[in-house]
N, C-alpha and C positions, 0 to 999 in steps of 0.2 A: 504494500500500500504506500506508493510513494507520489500522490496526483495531489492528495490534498483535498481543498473542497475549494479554495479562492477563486480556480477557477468558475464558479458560478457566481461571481460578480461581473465578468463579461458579460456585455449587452444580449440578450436573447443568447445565452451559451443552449438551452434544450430546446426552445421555442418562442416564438414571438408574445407569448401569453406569460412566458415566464417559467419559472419550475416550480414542483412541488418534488421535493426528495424525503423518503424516509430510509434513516439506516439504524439495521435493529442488532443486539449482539443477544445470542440466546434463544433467535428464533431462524428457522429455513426460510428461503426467501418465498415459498407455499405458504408457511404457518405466517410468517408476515403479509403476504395477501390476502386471507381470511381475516386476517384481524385487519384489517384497513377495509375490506367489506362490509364488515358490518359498523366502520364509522362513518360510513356514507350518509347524506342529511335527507335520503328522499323518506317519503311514508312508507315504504315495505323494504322488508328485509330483502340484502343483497351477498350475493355472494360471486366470487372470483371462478369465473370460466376459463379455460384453456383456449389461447388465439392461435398457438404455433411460435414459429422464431419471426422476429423483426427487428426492423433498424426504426429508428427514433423518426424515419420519413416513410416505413412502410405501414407501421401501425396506424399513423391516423388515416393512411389510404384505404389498409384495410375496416376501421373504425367508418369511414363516409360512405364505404360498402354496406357496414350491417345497419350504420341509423338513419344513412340520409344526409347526415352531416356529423364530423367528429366532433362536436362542440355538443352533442348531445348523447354523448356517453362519458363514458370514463374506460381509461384503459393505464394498464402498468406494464412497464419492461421489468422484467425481475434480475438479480443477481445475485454473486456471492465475490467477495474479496477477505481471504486470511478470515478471521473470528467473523465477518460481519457482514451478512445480507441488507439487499437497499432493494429498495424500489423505488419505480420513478414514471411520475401520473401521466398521463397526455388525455388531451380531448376536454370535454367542459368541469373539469375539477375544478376552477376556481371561486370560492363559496361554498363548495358542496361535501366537504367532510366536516364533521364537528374531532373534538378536540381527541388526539390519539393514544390518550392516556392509557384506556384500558387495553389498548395494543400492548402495553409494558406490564401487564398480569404476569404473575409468575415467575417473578427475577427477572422477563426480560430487560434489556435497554434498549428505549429507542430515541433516536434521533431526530427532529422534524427541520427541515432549511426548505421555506418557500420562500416565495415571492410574485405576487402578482403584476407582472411588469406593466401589462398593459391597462390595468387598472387606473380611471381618469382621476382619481380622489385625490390624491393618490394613494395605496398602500404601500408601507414600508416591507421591505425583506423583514422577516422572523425567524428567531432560533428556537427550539426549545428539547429540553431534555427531560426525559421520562423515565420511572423506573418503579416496579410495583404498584402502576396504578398512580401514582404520585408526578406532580410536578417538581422537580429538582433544580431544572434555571429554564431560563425561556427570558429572551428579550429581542426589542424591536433592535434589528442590525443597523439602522440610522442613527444610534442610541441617540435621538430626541426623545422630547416629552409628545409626539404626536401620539392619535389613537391609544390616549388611555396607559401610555407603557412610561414609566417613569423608572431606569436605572432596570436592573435583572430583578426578577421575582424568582421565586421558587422556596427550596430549603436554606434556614440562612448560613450555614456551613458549604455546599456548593456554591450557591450564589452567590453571596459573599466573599468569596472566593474568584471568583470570574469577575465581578467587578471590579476589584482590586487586579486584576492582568488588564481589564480592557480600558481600566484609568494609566495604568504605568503605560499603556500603548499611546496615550496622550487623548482619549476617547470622553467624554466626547466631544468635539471641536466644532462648533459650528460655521466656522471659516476654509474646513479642509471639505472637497469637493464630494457629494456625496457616495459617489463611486466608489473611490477612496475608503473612505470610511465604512463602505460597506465589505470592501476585503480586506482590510486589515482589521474589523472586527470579527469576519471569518478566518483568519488566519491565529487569532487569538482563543477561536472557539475550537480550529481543530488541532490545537497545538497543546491546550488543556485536557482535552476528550481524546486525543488520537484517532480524528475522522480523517478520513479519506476515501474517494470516491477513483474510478480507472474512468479516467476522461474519453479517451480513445474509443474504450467499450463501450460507454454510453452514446456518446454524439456520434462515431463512427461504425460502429459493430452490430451484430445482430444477439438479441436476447431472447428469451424464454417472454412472453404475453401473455397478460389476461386479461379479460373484460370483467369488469364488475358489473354484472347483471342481477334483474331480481330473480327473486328463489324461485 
């Protein structure tokens, strides 16, 4: 695992809508698709279908095949790096999962790095970290006070923790470029957690799909 995660402060690095990544340690990157199924926000229960292998341009081809339009599904390329499965959203995820706490049942750890890029509000990049159901840190990666997020929340042994790396990183600044600021507070979150993501595999490579379909 030597990619890191900074790279998803590049501009549309997965897609023009932005990314949604999760990376979980403790679960398969199957058992991590079931449980991001059922944090889906529609009224009925969903669960993770098998698509086949795709590249990060064939899945929402294949996605505007089965709805009509990819912006009206949800689909994930799956993976595994060293300890740590990820997955990674495409199609109209953004707004449509609620919070993926209960994903981290069990001892697992998970991960959450979106960002809604094309979002007119605008929304900020989000971090946050999970573990038995609990929130442990989570903060907005612009570290402003926009939307409600003041400084890292979570447990104050973690978070506290991270806040004290992402202030020594000179965080947060509101004179340095927000771009900026949003990977070098990435580079502080995966240099604390030991995240990393294989850039190549995702943007260039082809992975294991699923659609999150209802039951």
């Amino acid at each position: 695992m030597t990619d890191g995660t900074t790279w998803l402060a590049t501009p549309r690095c997965i897609s023009h809508t932005g990314h949604y990544v999760v990376l979980a340690r403790g679960l398969s990157p199957e058992e991590l698709a079931d449980r991001l199924a059922a944090a889906v926000l529609y009224d009925t229960e969903h669960i993770a279908v098998a698509a086949g292998e795709h590249t990060g341009e064939s899945l929402p081809e294949f996605m505007d095949d089965a709805y009509g339009d990819s912006s009206d599904g949800i689909g994930l390329r799956l993976g595994r790096t060293g300890d740590w499965s990820y997955a990674v959203a495409y199609g109209g995820w953004p707004g449509e999962f609620d919070s993926p706490a209960p994903a981290s049942r069990g001892g697992a750890h998970v991960f959450l790095l979106e960002y809604e890029e094309e979002n007119g509000k605008p929304v900020p990049p989000h971090f946050a970290y999970f573990h038995d159901g609990r929130l442990l840190s989570g903060c907005n990666l612009h570290l402003d006070a926009s939307w409600g997020y003041q400084g890292v929340d979570g447990d104050p042994a973690v978070a506290g923790r991270l806040q004290e790396l992402l202030t020594a990183a000179g965080l947060p600044d509101p004179e340095r470029d927000r771009r900026e600021v949003h990977r070098t507070a990435l580079s502080v979150v995966e240099g604390f957690f030991g995240l990393s993501l294989p850039k190549d595999r995702i943007v260039n490579g082809t992975l294991p799909a699923v659609l999150l379909e209802p039951a």
